[in-house]
C-alpha positions in Angstrom: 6.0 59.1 140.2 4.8 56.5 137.2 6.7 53.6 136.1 9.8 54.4 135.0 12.1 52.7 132.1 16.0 53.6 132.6 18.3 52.4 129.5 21.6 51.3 130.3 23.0 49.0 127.2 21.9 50.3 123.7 24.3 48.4 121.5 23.7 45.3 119.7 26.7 43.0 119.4 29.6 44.5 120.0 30.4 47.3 122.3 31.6 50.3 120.4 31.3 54.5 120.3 30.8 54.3 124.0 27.7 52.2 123.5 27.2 48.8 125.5 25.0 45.9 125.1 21.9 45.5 126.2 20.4 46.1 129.2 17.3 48.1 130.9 16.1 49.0 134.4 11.9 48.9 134.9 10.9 50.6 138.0 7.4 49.9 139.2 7.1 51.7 142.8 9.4 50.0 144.8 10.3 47.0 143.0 13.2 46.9 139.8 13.2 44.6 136.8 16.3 44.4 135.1 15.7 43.4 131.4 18.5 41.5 129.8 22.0 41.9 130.7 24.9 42.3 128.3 28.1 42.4 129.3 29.2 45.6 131.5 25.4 45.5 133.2 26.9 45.6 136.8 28.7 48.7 135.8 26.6 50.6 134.2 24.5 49.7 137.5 26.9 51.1 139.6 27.7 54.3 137.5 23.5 55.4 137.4 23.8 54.3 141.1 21.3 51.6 141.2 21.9 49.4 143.8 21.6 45.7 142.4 20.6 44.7 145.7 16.9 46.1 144.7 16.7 44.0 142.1 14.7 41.1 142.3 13.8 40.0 139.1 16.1 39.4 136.0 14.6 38.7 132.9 16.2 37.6 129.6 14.8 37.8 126.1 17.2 35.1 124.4 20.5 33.3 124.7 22.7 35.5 122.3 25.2 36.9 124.1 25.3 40.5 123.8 21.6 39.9 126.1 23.0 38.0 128.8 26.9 37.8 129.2 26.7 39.9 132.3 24.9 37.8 133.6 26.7 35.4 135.6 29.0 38.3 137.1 26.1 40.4 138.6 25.4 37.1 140.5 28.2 36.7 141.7 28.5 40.2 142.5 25.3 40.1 144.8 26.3 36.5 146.2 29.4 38.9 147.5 28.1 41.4 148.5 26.2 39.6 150.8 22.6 38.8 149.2 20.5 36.3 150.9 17.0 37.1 149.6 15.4 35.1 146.7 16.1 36.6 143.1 14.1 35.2 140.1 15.5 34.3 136.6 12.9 34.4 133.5 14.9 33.4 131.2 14.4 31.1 127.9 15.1 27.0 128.0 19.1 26.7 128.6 20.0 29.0 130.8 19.5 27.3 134.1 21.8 24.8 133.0 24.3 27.2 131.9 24.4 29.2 135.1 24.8 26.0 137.0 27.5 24.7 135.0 29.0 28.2 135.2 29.1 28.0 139.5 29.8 24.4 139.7 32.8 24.8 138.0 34.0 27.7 139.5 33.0 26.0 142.4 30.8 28.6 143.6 27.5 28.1 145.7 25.4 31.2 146.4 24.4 32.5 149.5 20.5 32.9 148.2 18.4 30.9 145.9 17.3 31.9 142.3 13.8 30.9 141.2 14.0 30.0 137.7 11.4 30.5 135.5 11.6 28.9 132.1 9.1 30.4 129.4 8.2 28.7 126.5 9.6 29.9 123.3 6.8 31.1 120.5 4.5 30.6 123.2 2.5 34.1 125.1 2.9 32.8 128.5 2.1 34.5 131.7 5.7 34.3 133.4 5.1 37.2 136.6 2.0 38.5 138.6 1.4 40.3 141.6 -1.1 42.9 143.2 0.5 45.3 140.5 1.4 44.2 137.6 1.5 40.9 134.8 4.0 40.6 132.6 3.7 38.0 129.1 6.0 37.3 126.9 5.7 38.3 122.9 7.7 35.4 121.0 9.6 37.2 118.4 11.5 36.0 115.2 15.3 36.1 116.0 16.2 32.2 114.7 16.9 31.0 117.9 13.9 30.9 121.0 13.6 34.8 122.0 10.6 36.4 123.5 9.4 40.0 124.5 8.1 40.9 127.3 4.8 42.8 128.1 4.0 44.7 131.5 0.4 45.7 132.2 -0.8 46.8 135.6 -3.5 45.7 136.9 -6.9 47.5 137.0 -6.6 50.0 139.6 -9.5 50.7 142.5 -11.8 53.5 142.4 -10.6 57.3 143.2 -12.5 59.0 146.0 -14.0 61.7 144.8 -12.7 65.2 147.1 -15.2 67.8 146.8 -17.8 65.6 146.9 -16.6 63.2 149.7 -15.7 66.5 152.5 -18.2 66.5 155.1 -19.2 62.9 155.3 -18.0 60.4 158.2 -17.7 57.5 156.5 -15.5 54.7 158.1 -12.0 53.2 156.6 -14.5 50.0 155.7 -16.9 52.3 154.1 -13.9 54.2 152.1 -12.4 50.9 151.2 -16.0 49.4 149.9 -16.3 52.7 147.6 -13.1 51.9 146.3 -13.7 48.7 145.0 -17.0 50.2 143.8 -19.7 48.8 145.7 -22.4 51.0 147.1 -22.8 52.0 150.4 -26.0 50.5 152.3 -28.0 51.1 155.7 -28.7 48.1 158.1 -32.0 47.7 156.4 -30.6 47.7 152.9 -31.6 51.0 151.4 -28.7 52.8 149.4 -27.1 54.8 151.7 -24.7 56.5 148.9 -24.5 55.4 145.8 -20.6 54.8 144.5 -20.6 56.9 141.4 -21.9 59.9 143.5 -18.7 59.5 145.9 -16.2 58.2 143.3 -14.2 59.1 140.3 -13.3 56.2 137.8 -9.7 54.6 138.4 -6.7 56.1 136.6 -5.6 54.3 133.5 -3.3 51.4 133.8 0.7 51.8 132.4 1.4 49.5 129.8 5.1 48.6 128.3 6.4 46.3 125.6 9.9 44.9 125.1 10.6 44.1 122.1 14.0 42.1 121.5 16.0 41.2 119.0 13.5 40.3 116.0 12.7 40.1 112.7 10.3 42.5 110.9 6.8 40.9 112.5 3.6 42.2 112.0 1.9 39.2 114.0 2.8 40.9 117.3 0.9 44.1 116.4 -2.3 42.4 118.3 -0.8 41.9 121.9 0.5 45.3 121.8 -1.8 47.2 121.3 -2.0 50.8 122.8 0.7 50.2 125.3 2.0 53.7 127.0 5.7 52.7 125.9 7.1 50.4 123.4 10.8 49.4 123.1 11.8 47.8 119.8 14.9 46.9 118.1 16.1 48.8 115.2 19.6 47.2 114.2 19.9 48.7 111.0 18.6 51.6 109.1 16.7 50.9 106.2 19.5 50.9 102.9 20.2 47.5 105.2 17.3 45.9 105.0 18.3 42.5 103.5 20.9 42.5 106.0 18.6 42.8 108.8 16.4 40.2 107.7 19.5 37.7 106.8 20.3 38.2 110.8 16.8 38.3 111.9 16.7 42.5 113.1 14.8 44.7 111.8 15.7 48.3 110.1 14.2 51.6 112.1 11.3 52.3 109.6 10.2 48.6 110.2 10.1 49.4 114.1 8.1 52.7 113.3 5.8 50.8 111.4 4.7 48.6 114.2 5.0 51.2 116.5 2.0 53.0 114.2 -0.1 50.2 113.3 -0.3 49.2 117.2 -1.2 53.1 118.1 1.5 53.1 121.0 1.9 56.3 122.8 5.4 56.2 122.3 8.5 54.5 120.7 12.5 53.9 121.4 14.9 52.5 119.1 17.7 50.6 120.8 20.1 48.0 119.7 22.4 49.5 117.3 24.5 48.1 114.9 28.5 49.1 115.5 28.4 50.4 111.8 26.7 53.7 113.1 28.8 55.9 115.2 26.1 58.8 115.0 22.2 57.7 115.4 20.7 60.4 113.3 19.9 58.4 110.2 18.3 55.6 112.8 15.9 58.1 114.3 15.2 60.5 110.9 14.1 57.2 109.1 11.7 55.9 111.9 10.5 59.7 112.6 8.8 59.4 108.5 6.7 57.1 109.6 6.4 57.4 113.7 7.2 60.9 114.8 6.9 60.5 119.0 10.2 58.4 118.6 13.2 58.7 120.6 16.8 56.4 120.5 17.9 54.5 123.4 20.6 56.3 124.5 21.7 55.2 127.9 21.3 56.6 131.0 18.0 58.2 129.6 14.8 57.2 131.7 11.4 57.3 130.6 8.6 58.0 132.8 5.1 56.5 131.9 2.7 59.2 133.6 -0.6 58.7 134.5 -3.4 59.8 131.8 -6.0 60.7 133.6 
């Protein structure tokens, strides 16, 4: 199974038509990325039966509250329940010190250690990497500091080809050099096989861009580029477009328009405004202009399959 993007908060700032605030689940393998966390995360956790002790990295896109209110619950849920492993905190400048004011007064000290990392607002920063995956952040337009974030994986190694490779004894060294795309060689340095003839070029890498709570901005059309999946708020529809740029959202067409001009592969609306109890003029309107759109509506996962 590919990545996989799970919705659980869709709403913008209030909670209302059964519609909470926002929150998203990244699976990549075996680890979990939980992206922003409005109040009501934890039980939105528990209802799709995630278990919060998976998740290892919490990342937060600004300091509004409908993006991080659940916050300081869900760590002291997991400090209850028992957590001792590390869990890091990408979060924007501010929110170290509120957590900590938030325990010490409550005079609570957690049985594991968060690793805060602070990213540096209108900034692209590097803010995760492993073997897998980097994620940046995308500064957006929101009037206070509020960044994106953008996960790429990492170029993968070469696929062994099947119907070529059957018949050969080739040692795990040998398959492992093929992989990485050398060439096999004798003792005496003649080409023993040559990659290409053994190998099938690597599988495309995912790409997926979270796109927070911003005004209408073409500048961040550049960095994403061609990503596989792109999230991107869509507060109002477009009769409310002075409205959404008073506030600093943007309207659905907007987000369609940046979802063509960067050629993703796919688009989701999220981060409703209460005013709409049905979504259908949010999607119609972004469909004019981008058709492979679909709303956040929670629960829903999205599955970023390989292309090749």
């Amino acid at each position: 199974m590919g990545p996989e993007l799970q919705i659980l908060g869709s709403n913008s700032a209030a909670f209302a038509h059964r519609r909470h605030h926002t929150s998203q689940l990244f699976r990549i393998q075996n680890q979990l990325f939980l992206i922003d966390c409005g109040e009501g995360t934890q039980l939105l956790l528990k209802k799709y039966q995630i278990k919060i002790s998976k998740i290892d990295h919490v990342l937060i896109s600004h300091l509004h509250g409908d993006h991080y209110f659940g916050l300081i619950g869900l760590l002291s849920t997991m400090h209850l329940f028992g957590r001792e492993k590390e869990l890091t905190l990408i979060a924007p400048p501010g929110l170290a010190e509120i957590i900590s004011l938030q325990l010490k007064h409550s005079q609570t000290w957690l049985m594991y250690k968060i690793n805060f990392v602070e990213w540096t607002p209108d900034e692209v920063e590097l803010v995760f990497e492993n073997q897998q995956v980097t994620v940046h952040t995308i500064p957006m337009d929101h009037g206070v500091p509020c960044a994106g974030f953008l996960f790429r994986e990492k170029e993968k190694k070469r696929r062994i080809h099947r119907e070529v490779f059957s018949g050969l004894d080739l040692s795990p060294l040998e398959i492992n050099r093929l992989k990485i795309g050398e060439d096999l060689v004798n003792p005496d340095g003649s080409i023993k096989h040559k990659n290409k003839e053994l190998t099938l070029d690597p599988l495309p890498q995912f790409s997926y861009a979270y796109c927070s709570d911003t005004k209408y901005k073409p500048g961040i059309i550049d960095q994403i580029q061609d990503v596989d999946l792109l999230y991107h708020e869509s507060t109002f529809a477009d009769d409310m477009e002075e409205r959404a740029h008073g506030t600093f959202h943007s309207t659905a067409k907007e987000a369609a328009s940046i979802a063509k001009e960067a050629n993703v592969g796919k688009l989701i609306l999220g981060h409703f405004s209460a005013r709409y109890r049905e979504l259908d003029v949010i999607l119609e309107e972004a469909k004019t202009v981008f058709d492979n759109t679909e709303l956040a509506i929670e629960g829903t996962k999205f599955e970023i399959s390989n292309k090749g």
